[in-house]
Backbone as numpy.savetxt, mean C-alpha at the origin, in Angstrom:
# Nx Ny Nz CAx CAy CAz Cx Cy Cz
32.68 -30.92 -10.42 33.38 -30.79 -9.15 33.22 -29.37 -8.62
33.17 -29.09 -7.22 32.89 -28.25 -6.86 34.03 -27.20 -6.88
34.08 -25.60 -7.11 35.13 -24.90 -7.13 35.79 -24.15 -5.76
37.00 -24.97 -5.66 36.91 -25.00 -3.73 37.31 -23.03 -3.69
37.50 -22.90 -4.21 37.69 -21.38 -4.30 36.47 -20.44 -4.09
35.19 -20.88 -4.18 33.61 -20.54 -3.56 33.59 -20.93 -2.22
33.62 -19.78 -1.35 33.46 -20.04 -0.28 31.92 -19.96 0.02
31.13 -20.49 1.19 29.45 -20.39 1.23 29.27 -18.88 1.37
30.31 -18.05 2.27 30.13 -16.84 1.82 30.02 -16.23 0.59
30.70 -16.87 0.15 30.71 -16.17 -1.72 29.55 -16.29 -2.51
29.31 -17.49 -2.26 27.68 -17.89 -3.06 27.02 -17.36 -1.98
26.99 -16.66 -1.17 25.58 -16.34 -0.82 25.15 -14.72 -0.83
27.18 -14.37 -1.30 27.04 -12.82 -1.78 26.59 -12.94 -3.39
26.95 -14.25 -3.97 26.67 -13.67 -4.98 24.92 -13.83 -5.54
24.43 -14.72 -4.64 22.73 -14.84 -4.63 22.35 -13.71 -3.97
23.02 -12.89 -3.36 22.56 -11.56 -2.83 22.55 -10.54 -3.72
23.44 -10.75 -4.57 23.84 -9.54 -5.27 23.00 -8.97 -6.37
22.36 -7.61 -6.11 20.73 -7.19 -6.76 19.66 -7.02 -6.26
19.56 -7.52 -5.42 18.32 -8.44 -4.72 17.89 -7.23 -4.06
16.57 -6.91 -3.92 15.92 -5.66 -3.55 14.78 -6.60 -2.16
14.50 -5.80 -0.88 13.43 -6.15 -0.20 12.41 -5.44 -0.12
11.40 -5.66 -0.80 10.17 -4.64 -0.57 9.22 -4.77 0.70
9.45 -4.13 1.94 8.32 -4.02 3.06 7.23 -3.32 2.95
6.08 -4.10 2.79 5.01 -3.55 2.26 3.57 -3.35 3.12
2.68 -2.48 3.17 1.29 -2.89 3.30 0.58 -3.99 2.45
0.30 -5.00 3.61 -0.52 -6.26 2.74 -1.83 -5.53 1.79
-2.05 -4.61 2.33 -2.79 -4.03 1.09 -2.88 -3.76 -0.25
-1.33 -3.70 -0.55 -0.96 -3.50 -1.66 -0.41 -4.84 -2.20
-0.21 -5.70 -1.80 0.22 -7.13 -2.31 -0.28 -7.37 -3.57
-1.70 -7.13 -3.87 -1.64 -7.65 -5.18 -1.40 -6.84 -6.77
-1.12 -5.38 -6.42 -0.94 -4.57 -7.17 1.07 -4.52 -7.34
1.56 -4.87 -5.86 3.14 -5.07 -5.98 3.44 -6.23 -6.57
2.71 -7.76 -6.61 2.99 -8.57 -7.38 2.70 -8.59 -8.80
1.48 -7.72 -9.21 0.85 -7.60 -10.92 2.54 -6.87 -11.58
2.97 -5.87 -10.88 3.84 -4.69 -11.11 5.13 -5.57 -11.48
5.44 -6.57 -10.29 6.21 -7.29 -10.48 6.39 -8.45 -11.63
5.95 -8.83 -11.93 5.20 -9.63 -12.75 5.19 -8.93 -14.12
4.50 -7.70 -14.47 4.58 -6.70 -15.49 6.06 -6.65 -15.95
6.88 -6.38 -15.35 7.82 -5.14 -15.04 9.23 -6.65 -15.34
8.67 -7.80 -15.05 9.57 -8.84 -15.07 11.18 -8.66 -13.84
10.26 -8.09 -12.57 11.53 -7.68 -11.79 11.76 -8.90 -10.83
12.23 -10.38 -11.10 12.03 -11.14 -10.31 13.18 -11.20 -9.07
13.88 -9.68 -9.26 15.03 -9.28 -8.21 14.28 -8.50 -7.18
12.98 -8.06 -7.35 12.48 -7.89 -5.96 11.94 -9.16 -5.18
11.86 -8.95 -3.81 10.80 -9.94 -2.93 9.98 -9.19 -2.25
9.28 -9.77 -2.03 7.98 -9.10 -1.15 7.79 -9.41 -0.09
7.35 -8.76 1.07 7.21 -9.37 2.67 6.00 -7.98 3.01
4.93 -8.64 3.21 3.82 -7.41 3.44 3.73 -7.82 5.50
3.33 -6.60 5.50 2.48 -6.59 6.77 1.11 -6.41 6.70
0.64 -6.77 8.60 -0.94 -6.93 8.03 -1.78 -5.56 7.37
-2.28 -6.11 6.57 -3.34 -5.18 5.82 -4.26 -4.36 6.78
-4.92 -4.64 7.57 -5.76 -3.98 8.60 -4.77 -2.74 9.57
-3.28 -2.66 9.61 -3.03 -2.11 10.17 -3.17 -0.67 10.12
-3.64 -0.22 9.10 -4.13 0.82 8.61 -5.32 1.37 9.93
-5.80 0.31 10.65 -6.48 0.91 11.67 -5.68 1.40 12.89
-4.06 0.93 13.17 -3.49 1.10 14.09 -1.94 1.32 13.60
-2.16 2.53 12.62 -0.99 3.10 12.65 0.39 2.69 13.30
0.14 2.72 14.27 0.98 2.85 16.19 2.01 1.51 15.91
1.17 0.76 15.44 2.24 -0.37 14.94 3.03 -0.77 13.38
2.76 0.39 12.73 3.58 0.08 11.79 5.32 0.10 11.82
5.47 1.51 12.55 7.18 2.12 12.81 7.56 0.81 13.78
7.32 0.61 14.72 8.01 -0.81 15.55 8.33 -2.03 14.49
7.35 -2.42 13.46 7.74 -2.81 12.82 8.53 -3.18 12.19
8.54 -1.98 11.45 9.56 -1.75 10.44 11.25 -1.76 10.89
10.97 -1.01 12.40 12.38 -1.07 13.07 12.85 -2.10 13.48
12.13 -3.37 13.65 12.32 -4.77 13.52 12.68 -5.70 12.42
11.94 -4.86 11.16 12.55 -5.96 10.25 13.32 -5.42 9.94
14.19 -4.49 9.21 14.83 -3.95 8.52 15.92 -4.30 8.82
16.84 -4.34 10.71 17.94 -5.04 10.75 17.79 -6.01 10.47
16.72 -6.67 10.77 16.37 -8.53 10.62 16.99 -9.11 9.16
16.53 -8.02 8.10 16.59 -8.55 7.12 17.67 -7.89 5.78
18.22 -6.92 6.50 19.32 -5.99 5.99 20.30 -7.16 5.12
21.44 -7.66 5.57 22.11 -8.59 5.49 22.13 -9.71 3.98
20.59 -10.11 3.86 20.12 -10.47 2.89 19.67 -10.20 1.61
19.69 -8.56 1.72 19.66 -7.76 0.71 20.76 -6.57 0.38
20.55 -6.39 -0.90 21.53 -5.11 -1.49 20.59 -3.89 -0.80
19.51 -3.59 -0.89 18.18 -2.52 -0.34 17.30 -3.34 -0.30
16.85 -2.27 0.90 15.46 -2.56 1.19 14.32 -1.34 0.86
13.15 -0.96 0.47 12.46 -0.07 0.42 11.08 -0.61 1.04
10.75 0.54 1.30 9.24 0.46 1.88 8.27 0.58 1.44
7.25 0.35 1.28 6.03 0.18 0.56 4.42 0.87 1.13
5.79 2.03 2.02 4.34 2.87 2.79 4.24 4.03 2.56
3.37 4.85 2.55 3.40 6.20 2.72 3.23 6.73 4.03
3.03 7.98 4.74 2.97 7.74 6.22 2.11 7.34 6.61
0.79 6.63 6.07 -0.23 6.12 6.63 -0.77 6.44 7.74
-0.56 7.62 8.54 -1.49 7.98 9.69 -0.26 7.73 10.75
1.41 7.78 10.48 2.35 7.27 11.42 2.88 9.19 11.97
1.98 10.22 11.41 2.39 11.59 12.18 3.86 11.74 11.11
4.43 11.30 10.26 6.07 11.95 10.31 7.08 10.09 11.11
6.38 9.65 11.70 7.38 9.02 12.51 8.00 8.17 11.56
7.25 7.33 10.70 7.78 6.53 10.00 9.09 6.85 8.84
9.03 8.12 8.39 9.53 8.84 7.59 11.23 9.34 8.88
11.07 8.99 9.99 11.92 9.55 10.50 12.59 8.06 10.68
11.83 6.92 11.31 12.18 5.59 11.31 12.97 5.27 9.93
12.86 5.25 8.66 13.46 5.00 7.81 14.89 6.04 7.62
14.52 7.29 7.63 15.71 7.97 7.37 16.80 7.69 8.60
16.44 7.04 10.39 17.46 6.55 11.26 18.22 5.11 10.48
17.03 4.65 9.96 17.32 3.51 9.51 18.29 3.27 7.99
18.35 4.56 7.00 18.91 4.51 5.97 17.89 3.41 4.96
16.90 3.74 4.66 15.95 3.08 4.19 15.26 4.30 3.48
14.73 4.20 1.87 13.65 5.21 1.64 12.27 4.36 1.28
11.18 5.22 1.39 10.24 4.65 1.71 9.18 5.61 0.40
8.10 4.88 0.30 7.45 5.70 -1.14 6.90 6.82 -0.09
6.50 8.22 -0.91 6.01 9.28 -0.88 4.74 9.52 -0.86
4.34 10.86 0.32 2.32 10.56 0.03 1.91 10.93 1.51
0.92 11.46 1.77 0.07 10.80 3.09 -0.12 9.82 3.30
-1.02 8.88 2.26 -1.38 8.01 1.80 -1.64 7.00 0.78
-2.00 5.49 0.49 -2.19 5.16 -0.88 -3.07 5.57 -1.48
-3.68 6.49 -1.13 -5.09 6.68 -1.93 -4.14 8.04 -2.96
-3.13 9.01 -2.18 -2.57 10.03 -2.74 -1.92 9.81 -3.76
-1.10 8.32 -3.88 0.27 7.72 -4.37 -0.47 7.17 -5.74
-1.54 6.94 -5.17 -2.31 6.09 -6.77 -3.24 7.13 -7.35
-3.33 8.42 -7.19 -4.30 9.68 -7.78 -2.77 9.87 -8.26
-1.72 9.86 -7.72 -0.34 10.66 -7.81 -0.50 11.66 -6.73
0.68 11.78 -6.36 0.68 13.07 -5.08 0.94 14.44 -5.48
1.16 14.53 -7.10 0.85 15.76 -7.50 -0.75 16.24 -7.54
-1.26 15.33 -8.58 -2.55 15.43 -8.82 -3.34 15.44 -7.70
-3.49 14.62 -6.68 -4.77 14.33 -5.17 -4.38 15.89 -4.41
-2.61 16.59 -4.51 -2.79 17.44 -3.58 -3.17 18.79 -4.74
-3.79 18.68 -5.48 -3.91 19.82 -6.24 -5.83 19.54 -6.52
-6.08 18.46 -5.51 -7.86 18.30 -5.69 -8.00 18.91 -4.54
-9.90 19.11 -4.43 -10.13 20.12 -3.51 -11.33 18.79 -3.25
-11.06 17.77 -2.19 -12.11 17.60 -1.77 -12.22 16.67 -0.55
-11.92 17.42 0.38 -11.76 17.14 1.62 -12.84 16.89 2.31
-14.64 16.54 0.99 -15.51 15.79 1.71 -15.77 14.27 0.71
-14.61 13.89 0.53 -14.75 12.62 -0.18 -14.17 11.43 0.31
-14.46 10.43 0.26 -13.85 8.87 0.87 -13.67 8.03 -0.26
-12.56 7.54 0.24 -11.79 6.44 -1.34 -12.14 5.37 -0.60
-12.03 4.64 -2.05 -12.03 3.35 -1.74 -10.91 3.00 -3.04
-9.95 1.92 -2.52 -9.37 1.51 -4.16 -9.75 0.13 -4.34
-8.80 -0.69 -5.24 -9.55 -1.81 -5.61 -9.68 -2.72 -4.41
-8.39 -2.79 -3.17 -8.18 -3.61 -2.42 -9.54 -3.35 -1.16
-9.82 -1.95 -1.26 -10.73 -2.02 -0.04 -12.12 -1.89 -0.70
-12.68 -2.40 -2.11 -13.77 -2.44 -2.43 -13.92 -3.85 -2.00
-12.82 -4.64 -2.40 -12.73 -6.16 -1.92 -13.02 -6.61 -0.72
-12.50 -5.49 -0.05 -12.52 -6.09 1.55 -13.21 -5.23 2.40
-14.40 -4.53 1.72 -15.00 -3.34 2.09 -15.83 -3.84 3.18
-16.59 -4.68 3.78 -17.57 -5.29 4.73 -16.30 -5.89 5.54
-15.24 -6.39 5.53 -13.87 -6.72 6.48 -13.51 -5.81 7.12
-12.91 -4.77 6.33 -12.17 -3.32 6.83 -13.06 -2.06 7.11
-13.95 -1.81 6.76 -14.75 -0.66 6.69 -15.72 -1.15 7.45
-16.88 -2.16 7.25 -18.35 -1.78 7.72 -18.46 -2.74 8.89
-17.62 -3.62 9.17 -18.01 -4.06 10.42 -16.80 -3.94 11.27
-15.64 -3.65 10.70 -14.82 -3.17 12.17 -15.60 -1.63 12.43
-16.26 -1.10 11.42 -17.30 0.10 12.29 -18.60 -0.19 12.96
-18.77 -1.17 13.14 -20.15 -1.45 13.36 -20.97 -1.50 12.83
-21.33 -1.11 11.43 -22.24 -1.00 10.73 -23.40 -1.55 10.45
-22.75 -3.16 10.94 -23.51 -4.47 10.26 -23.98 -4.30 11.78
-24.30 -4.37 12.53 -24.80 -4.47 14.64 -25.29 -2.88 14.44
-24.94 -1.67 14.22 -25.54 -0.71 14.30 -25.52 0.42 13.07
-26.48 0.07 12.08 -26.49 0.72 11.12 -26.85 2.55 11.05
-27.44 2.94 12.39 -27.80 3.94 12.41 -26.30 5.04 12.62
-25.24 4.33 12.91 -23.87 4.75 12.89 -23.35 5.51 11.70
-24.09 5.05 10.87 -23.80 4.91 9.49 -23.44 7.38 9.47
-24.96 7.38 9.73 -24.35 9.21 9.31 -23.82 9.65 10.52
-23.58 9.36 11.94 -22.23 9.75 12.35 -20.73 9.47 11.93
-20.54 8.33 11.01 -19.37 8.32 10.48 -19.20 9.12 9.56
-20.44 9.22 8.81 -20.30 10.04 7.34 -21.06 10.97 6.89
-21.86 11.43 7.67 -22.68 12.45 7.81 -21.98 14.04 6.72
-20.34 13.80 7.16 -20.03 14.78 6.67 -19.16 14.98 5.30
-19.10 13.79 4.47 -18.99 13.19 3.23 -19.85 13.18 2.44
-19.75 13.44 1.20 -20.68 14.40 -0.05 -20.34 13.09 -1.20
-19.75 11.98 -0.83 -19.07 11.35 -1.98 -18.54 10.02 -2.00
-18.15 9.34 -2.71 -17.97 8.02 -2.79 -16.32 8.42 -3.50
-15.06 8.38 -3.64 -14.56 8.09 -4.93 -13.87 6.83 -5.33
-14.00 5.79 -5.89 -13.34 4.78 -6.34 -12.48 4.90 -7.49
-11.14 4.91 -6.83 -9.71 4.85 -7.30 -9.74 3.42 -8.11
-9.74 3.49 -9.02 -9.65 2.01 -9.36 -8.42 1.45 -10.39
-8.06 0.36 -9.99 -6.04 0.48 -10.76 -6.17 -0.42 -11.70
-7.68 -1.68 -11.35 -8.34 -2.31 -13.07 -9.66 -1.90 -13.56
-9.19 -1.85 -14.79 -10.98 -1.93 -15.83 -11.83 -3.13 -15.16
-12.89 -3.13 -14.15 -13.19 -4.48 -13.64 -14.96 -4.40 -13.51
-15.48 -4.67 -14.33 -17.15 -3.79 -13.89 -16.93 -5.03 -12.67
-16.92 -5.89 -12.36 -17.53 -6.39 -10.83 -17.20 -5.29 -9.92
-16.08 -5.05 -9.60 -15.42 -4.18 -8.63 -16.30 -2.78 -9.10
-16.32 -2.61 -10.24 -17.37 -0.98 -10.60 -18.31 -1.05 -9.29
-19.24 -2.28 -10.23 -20.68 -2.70 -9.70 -20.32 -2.55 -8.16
-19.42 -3.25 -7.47 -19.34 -3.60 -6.47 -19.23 -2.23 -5.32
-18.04 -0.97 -6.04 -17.99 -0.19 -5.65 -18.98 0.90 -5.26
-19.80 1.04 -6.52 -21.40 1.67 -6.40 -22.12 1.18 -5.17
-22.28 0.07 -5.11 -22.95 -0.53 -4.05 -22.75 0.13 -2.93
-21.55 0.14 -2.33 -20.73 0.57 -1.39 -20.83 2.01 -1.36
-20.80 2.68 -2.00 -21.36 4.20 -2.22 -23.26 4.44 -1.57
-23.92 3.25 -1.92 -25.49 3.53 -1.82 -25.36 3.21 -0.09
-24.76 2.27 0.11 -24.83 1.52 1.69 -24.38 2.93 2.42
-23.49 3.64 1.95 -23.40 4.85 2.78 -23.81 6.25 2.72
-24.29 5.87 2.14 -25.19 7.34 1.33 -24.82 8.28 0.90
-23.59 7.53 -0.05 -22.67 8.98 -0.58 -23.16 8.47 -2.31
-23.29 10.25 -2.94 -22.84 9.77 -3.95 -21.42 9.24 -4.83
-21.54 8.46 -6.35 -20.57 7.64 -6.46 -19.58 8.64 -7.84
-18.55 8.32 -7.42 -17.42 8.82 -8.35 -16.26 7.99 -8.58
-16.18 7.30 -9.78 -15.20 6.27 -10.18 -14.29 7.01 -10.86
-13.15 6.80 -11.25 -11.84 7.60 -11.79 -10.66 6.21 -11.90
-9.99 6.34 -12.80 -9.13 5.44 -13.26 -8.02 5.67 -13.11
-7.29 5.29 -11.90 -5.83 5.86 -11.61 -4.50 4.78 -12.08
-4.63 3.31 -11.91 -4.07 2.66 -12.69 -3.19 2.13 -11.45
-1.78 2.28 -11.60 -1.28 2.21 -10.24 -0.88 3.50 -9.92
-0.69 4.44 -10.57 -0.53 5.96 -9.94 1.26 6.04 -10.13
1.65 6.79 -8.88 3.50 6.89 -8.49 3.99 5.75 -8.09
2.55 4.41 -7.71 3.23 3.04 -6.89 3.91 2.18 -8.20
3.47 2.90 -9.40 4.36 1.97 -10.90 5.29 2.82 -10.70
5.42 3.79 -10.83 6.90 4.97 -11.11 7.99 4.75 -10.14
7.69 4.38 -9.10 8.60 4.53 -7.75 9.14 2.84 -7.99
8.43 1.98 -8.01 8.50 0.51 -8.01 9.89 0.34 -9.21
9.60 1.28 -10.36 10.29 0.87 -11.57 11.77 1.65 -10.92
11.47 2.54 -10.27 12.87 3.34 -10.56 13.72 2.10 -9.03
13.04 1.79 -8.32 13.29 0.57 -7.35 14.13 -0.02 -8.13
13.41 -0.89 -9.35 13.88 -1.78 -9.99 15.42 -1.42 -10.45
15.35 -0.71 -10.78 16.40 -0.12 -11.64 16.56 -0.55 -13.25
């Protein structure tokens, strides 16, 4: 029999109660679900945005200022799953109006070297790739640049890059292999390094609680 003393409010504070929202770059989806999964945190959820937005910054902060009331209510916290990604500061200001913290970094490429370690490298003629954009490297990289219609593009994009580096967060020779490749197509040389998930495990866990 049901306990008339549970009101639907009650059960739905108490299915609330814990419950973390992670707003994420779809980029990172499959490294936030491995983590999750690892980590046995089945009190987070996940809600990514699109992965490509990385080309248009401009729309991440509107975003975010959309879901966050949207979805406040339903959670104990919410955290973010960005670094400023090319948002200038804004996003970092969007969350702190918002009472929201958000992971640390320029970028994911910083967060998964660690943002101690990437800002203590000196090489401001190198291009990452991590596992997600070796995957989707001819999607995101070579033909939203043109590459594939105008290959001669190729050393005005990169003319001034000395380097390849692949961040990589699995032991995966396809993705190795795959990454090299991607290094020759642009005529950088190749540098692989094993970052693992970087501060995106450290930050995720202390999330967890």
């Amino acid at each position: 029999m049901d306990d008339p003393t549970l009101s639907q409010a009650g059960l739905d504070e108490a299915a609330r109660l814990g419950r973390v929202l992670l707003i994420a770059c779809g980029a990172l989806a499959r490294e936030i679900l491995a983590l999750k999964r690892t980590g046995g945190w089945d009190h987070l959820d996940l809600q990514c945005l699109p992965a490509n937005w990385h080309h248009y910054p401009d729309r991440i902060v509107p975003a975010i200022e959309k879901m966050v009331p949207a979805r406040r209510a339903e959670y104990d916290s919410i955290f973010v799953v960005y670094a400023d990604c090319g948002t200038g500061g804004l996003l970092q200001a969007a969350c702190d109006r918002l009472e929201v913290k958000m992971i640390a970094g320029p970028h994911c490429y910083s967060f998964f070297e660690g943002n101690d370690a990437f800002a203590a490298l000196d090489e401001m003629t190198a291009f990452y790739l991590t596992d997600f954009s070796v995957r989707q490297f001819d999607a995101f990289i070579w033909k939203p640049l043109g590459l594939d219609r105008h290959p001669a593009l190729r050393d005005m994009y990169f003319g001034n890059y000395t380097k390849l580096v692949y961040q990589a967060q699995l032991n995966d020779p396809a993705l190795d292999a795959k990454a090299e490749d991607c290094a020759k197509r642009l005529g950088l040389a190749y540098e692989r390094r094993f970052t693992g998930y970087g501060d995106l495990a450290v930050v995720l866990g202390r999330v967890a609680g």
